[in-house]
PLY file of the C-alpha trace (Angstrom):
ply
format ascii 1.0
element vertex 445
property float x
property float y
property float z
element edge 444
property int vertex1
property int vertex2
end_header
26.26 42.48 15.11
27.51 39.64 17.45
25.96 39.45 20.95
28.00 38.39 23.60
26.72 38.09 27.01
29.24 36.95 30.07
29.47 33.13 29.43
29.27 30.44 32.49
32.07 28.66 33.60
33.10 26.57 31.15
31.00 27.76 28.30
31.42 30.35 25.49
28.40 32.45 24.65
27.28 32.05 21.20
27.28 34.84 18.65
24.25 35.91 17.34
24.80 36.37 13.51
23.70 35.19 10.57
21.06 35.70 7.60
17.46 36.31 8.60
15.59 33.12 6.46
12.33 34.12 8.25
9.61 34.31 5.40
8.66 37.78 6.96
12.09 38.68 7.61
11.68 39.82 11.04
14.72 38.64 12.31
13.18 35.62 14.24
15.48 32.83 12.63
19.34 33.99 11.65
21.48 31.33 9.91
24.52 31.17 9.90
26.55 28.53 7.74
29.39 26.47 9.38
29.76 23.57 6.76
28.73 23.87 2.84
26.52 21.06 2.04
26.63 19.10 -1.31
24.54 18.86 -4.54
21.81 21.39 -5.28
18.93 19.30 -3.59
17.14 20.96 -1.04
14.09 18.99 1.41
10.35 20.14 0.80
7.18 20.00 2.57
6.44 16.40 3.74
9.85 15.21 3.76
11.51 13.38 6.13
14.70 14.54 7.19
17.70 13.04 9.73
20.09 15.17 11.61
22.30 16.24 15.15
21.90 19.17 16.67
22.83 20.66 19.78
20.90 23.23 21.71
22.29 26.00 23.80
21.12 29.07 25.43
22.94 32.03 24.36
25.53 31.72 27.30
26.77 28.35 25.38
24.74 26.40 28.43
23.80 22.80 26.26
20.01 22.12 27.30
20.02 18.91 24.89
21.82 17.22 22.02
21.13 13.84 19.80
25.36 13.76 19.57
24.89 12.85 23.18
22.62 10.39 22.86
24.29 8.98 19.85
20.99 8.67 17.88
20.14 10.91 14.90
16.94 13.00 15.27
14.15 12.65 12.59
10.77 14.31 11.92
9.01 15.39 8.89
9.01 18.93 7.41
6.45 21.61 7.80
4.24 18.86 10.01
4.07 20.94 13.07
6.03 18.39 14.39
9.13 20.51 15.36
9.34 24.47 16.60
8.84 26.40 13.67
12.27 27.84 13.57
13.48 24.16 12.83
10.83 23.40 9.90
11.96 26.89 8.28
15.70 26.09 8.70
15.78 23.01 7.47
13.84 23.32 4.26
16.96 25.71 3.65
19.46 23.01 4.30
22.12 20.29 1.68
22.69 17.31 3.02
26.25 17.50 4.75
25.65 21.42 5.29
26.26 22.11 9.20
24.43 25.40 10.50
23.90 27.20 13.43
20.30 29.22 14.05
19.49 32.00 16.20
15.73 31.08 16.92
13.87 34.27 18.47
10.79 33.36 21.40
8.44 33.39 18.92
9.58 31.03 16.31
10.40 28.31 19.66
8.70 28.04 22.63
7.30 31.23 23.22
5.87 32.65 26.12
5.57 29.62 27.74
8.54 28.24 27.19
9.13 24.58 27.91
9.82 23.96 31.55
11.87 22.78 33.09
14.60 23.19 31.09
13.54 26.03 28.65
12.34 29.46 30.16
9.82 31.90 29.18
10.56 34.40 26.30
13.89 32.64 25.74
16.11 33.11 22.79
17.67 29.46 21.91
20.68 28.37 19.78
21.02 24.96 17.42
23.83 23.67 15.82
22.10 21.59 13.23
23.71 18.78 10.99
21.67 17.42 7.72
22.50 13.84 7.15
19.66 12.49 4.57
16.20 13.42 3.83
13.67 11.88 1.61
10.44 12.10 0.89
6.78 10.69 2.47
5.71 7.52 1.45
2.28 7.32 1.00
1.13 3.61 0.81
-0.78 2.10 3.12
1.86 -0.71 3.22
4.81 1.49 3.54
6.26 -0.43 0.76
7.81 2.85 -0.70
5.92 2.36 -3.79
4.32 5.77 -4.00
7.01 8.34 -2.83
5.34 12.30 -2.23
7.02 15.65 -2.65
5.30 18.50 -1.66
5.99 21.82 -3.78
2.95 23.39 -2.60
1.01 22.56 0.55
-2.86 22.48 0.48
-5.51 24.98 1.50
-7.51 22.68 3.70
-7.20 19.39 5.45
-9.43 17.43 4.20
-9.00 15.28 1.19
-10.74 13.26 -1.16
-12.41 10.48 -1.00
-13.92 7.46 -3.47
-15.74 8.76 -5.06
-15.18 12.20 -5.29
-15.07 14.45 -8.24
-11.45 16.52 -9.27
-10.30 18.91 -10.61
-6.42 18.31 -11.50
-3.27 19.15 -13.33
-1.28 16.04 -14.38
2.02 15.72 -15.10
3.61 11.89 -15.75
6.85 11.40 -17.02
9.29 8.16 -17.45
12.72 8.02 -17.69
13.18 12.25 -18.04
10.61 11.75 -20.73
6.71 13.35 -20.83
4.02 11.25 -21.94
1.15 12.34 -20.50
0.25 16.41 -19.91
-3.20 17.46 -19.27
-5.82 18.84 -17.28
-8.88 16.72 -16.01
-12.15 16.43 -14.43
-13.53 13.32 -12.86
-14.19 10.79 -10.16
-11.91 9.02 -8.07
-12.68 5.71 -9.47
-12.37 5.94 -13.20
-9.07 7.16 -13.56
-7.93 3.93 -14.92
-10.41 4.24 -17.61
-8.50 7.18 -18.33
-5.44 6.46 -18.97
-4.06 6.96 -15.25
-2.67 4.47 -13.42
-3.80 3.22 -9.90
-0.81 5.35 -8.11
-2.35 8.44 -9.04
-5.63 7.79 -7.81
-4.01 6.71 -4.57
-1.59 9.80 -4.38
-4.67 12.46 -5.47
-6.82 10.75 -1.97
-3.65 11.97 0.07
-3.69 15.54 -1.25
-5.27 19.11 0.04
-7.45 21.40 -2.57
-4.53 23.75 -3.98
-1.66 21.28 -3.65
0.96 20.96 -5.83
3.25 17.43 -5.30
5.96 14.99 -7.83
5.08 11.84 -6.65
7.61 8.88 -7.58
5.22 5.98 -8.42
6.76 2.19 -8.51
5.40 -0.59 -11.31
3.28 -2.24 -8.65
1.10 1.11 -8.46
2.03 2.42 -12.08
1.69 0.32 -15.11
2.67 -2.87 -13.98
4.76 -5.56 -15.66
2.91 -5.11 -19.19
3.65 -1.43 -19.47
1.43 0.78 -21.35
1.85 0.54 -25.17
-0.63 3.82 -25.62
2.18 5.90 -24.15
5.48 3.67 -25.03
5.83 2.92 -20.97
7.70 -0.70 -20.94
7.40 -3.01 -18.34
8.37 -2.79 -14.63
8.88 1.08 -15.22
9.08 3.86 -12.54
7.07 6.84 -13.08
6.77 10.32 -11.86
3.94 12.59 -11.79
3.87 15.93 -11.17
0.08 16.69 -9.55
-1.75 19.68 -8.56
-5.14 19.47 -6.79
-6.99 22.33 -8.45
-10.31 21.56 -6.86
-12.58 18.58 -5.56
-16.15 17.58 -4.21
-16.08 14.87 -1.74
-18.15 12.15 -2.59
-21.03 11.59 0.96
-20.18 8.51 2.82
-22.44 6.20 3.67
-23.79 7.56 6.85
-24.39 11.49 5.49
-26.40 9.68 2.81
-30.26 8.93 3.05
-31.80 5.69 1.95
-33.46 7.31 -1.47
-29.98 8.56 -2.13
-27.74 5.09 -1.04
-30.00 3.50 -3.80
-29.68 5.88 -6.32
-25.75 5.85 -5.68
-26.21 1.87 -5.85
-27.28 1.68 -9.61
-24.50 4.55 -10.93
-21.65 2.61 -9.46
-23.08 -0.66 -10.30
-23.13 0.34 -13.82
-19.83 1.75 -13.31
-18.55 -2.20 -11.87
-20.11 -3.51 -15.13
-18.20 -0.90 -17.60
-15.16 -2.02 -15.57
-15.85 -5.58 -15.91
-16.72 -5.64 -19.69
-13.33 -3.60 -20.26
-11.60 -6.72 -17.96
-10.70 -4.55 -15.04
-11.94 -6.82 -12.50
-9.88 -5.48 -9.78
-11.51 -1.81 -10.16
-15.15 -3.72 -10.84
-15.15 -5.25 -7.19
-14.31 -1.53 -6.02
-17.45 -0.71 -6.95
-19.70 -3.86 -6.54
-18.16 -3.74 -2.73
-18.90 0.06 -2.49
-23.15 -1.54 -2.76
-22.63 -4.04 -0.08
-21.13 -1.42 2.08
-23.74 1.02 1.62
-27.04 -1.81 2.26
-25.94 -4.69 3.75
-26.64 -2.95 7.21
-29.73 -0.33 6.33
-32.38 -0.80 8.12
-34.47 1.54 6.72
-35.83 0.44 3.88
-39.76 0.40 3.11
-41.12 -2.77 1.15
-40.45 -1.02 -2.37
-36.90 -0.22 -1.10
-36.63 -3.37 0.51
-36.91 -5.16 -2.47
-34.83 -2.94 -4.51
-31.82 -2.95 -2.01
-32.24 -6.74 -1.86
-32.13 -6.70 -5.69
-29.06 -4.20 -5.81
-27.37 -6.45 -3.20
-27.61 -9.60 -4.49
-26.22 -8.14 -7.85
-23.27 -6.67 -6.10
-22.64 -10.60 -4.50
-23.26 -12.55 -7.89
-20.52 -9.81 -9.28
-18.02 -10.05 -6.86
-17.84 -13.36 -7.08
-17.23 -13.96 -10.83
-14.87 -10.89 -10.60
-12.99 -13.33 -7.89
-13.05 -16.31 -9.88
-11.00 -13.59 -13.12
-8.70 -12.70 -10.49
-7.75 -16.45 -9.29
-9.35 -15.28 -5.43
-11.47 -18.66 -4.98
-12.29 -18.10 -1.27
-13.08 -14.68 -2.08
-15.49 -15.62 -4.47
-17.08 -18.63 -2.62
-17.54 -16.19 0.27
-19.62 -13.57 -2.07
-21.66 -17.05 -3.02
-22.53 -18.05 0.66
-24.10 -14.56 0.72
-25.91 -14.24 -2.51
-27.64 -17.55 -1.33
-28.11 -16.23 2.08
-30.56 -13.38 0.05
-31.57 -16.30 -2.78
-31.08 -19.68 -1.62
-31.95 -21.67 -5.33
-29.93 -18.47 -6.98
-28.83 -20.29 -10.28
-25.75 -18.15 -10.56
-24.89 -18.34 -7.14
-24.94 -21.83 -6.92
-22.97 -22.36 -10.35
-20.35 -19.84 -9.52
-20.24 -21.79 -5.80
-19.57 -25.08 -7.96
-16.82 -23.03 -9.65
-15.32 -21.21 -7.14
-15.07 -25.15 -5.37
-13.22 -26.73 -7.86
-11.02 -23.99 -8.72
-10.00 -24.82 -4.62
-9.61 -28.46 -5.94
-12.47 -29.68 -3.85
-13.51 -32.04 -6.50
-15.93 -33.81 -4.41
-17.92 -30.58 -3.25
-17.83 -28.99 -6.65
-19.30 -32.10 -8.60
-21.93 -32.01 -5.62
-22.89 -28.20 -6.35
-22.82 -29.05 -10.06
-25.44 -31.66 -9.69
-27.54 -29.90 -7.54
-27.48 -27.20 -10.16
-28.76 -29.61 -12.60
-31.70 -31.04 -10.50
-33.10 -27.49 -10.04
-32.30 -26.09 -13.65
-31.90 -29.15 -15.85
-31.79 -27.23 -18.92
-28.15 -25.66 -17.53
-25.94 -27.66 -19.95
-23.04 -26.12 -18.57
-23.44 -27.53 -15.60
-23.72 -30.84 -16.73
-20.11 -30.30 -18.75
-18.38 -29.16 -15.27
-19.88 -32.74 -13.53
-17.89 -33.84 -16.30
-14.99 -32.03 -15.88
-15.12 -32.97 -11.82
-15.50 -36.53 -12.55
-12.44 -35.97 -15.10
-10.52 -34.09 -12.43
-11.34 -36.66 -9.83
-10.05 -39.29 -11.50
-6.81 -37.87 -12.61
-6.33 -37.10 -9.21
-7.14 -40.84 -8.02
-4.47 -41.89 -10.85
-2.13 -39.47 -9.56
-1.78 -40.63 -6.00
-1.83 -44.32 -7.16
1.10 -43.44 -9.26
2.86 -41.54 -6.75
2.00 -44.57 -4.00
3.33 -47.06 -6.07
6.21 -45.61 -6.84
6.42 -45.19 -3.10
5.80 -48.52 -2.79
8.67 -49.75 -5.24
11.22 -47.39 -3.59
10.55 -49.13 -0.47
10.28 -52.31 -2.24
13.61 -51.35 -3.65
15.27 -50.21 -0.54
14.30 -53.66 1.25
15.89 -55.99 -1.39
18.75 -53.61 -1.77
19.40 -53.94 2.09
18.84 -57.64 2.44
21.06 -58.61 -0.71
23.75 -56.05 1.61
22.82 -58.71 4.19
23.69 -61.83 1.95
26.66 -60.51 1.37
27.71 -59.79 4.48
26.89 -63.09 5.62
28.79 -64.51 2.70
31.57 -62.94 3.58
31.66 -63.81 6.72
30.89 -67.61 6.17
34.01 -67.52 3.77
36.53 -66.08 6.41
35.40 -68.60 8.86
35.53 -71.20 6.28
39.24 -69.80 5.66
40.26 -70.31 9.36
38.86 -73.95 9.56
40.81 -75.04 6.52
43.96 -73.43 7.67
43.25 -75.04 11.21
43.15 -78.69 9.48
46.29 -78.05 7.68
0 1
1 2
2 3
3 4
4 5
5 6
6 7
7 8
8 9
9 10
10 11
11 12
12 13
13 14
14 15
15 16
16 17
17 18
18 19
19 20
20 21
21 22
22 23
23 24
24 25
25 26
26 27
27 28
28 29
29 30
30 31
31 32
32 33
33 34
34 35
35 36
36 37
37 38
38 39
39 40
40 41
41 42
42 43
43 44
44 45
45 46
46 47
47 48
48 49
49 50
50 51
51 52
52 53
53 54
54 55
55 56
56 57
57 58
58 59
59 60
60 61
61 62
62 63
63 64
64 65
65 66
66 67
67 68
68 69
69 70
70 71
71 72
72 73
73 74
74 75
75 76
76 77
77 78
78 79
79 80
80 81
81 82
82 83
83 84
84 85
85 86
86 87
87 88
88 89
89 90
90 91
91 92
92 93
93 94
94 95
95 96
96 97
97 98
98 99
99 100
100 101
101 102
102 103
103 104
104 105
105 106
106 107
107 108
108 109
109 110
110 111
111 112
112 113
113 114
114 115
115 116
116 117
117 118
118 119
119 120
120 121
121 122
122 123
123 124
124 125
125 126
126 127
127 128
128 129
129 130
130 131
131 132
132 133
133 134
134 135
135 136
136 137
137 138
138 139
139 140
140 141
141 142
142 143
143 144
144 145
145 146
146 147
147 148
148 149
149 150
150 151
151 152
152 153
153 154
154 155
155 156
156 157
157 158
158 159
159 160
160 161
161 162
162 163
163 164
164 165
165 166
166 167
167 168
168 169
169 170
170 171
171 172
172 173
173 174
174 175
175 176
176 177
177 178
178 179
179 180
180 181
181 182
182 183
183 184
184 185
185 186
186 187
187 188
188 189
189 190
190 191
191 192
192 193
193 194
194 195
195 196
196 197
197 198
198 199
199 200
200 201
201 202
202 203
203 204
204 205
205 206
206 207
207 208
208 209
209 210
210 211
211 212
212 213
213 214
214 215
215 216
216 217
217 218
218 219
219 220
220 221
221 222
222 223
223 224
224 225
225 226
226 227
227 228
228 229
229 230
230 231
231 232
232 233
233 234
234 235
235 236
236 237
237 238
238 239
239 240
240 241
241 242
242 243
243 244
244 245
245 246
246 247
247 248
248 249
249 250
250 251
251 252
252 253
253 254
254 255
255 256
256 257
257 258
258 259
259 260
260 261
261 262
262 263
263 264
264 265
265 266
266 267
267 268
268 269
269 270
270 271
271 272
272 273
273 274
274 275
275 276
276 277
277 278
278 279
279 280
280 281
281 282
282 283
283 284
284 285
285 286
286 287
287 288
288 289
289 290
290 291
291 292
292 293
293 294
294 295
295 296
296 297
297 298
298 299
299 300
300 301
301 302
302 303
303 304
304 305
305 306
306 307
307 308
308 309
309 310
310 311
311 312
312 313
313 314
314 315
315 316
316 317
317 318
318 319
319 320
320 321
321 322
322 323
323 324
324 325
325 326
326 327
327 328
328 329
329 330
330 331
331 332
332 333
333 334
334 335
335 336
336 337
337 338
338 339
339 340
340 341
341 342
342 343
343 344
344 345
345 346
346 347
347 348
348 349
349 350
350 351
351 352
352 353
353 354
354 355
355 356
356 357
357 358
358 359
359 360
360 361
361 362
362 363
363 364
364 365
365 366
366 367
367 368
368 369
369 370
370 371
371 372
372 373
373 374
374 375
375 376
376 377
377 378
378 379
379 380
380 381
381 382
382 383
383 384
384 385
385 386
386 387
387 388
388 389
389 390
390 391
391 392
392 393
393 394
394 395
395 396
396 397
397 398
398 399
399 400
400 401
401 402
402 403
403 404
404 405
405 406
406 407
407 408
408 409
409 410
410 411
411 412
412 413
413 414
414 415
415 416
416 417
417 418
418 419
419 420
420 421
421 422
422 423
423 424
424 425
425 426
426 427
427 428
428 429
429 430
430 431
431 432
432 433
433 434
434 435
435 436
436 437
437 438
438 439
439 440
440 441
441 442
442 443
443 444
């Protein structure tokens, strides 16, 4: 059935035709197909997709169009970002495919419509044009390392957290092939120790309870450079994961947690830091030893038993992070966690050691050998401490011999470039002294 009211001046009405792609099929979005798209390849949930469209009123009146503003129009799919009619029409669209859809009130603007240019209760038509669509990235430094598409969209809204503990249905593949199928239970946190790569951690935070996502996940967030020899992953490999979040249990933050329960949480994840750090995962170790600072650095609190404890738990957490700083190459990082284990311990042994260390891995010779010494008058039985004044006064030295040898060679080019220019000089002055000589003998002649 076509409807065809009298157009305006100038204008053709529109038909109204098309299939009804409404999920409830009640006639509120009718598409009708102008253009076949190509490939199979259709957007999903999340997705961010680019087109033109016009919009019309049913009398072929245009109320707005991107073509006119020369600017393709972008938003993401099934965000609420759009009218519905748009995020139900274009999850049906190939890229190329040109459409037109009949959008009913309801599945627009409604009974409100969107004045001034869009009445009440007002039946609208969009020519729509697909150009590209891909999917979200996820990463917080949009570095399109961890790439989400959404099969299924969540129950809920919220999402979880460090910490938490979840239920999911893991998928990973490389290169077409599957290497890793299973379902698991556990905390956000020790998926590594798992056999999961940092991606998926990251990409199961970003998910709803019930979701079901492939997630493209890049080297720098997968396994890395080495690979993973377990599953026959070489290096600098792309992965893809297929994830459902079955279930989860958000881990309390800091402020829904009471002091008892901050220090219980303390010791579990400071055991957890120490498992990481034996296994030479400093990177997830500091995760946790930070997690301790986080939650007692600021409580106030604390009774005198508690007191002591926290003070205990947090001067751990320091002494931790910085020797997991000095594995990772981070020197500053580590010299800062130093300054504040002293601030809590000022003659700390460890602390002022991993100070020294932290010091001369920033080349400050001078300041390290210092630190070293002072270790040594406090706790003269430290013998390692007595080998790094050694290695300081080593370092020192070579550094000393360095910059004499790069001064005099300094020196010589200069020296070098003098002679070179006065011996130019000479021989300029020869030169000339011969021509003139030339002219007087050719004069007396």
């Amino acid at each position: 059935m076509v409807y065809r009211p009298k157009p305006t001046e100038g204008q053709q009405s529109v038909p109204v035709e098309g299939e009804d792609i409404t999920p409830k099929k009640d006639g509120g979005v009718l598409k009708l197909v102008k253009r076949e798209g190509t490939g199979t390849e259709l957007p999903m949930l999340g997705d961010k997709v680019f087109v033109h469209f016009v919009g019309t009123f049913l009398d072929g009146t245009v109320f707005d169009s991107s073509r006119e503003r020369a600017e393709k129009f972008s938003f993401e799919l099934g965000k609420g970002q759009v009218i519905k009619a748009w995020d139900i029409g274009a999850a049906t669209m190939k890229v190329g495919e040109l459409c037109q859809f009949i959008c009913k009130p309801e599945y627009c603007y409604g009974s409100a419509g969107s004045p001034p240019k869009i009445p009440p209760n007002c039946t609208l038509a969009f020519e729509v044009e697909l150009f590209e669509f891909h999917g979200e990235d996820i990463t917080e430094e949009e570095d399109g390392g961890i790439i989400r598409r959404m099969v299924n969209k969540g129950r809920r809204y919220s999402k979880p957290n460090e910490g938490a503990a979840v239920e999911v249905t893991v998928e990973g593949t490389c290169e077409g092939r599957v290497f890793d199928q299973r379902e698991m239970k556990f905390e956000i946190g020790d998926g590594e120790r798992l056999g999961l790569p940092t991606g998926v951690e990251k990409a199961i935070m970003y998910m709803e309870q019930g979701e079901e996502s492939f997630f493209d996940i890049k080297p720098k967030y997968g396994f890395g450079k080495a690979g993973n020899a377990a599953y026959n992953i070489p290096g600098g490999a792309t992965l893809q994961y297929k994830l459902k979040l079955t279930a989860f249990e958000k881990a309390k933050a800091y402020w829904e947690m009471n002091t008892p329960e901050k220090l219980e949480q303390s010791c579990i994840v400071k055991e957890k830091g120490t498992q990481y750090f034996k296994e030479g995962k400093y990177k997830q170790a500091s995760v946790q030893y930070k997690r301790i600072v986080s939650w007692l650095e600021n409580e106030s609190g604390l009774v005198e038993d508690e007191e002591q404890k926290g003070k205990a738990l947090r001067l751990a957490a320091h002494l931790n992070l910085a020797i997991c700083f000095l594995k990772l190459q981070e020197p500053k990082q580590a010299l800062e966690n130093c300054e504040k284990a002293l601030e809590l311990d000022e003659s700390n042994e460890k602390a002022l050691f991993r100070r020294g260390e932290a010091l001369l891995a920033m080349k400050d010779y001078d300041a390290a050998r210092d630190v070293f010494q002072h270790v040594i008058q406090l706790y003269p039985g430290n013998v390692a401490a007595k080998g790094q004044v050694a290695l300081c006064q080593k370092q020192m030295k070579d550094h000393h011999d360095k910059e004499k040898r790069v001064y005099a060679n300094m020196f010589q080019r200069f020296a070098d470039k003098d002679a070179k220019k006065e011996a130019e000089k000479t021989q300029t002055e020869s030169k000339d002294n011969s021509d003139e000589m030339e002219v007087e003998i050719g004069a007396q002649q």
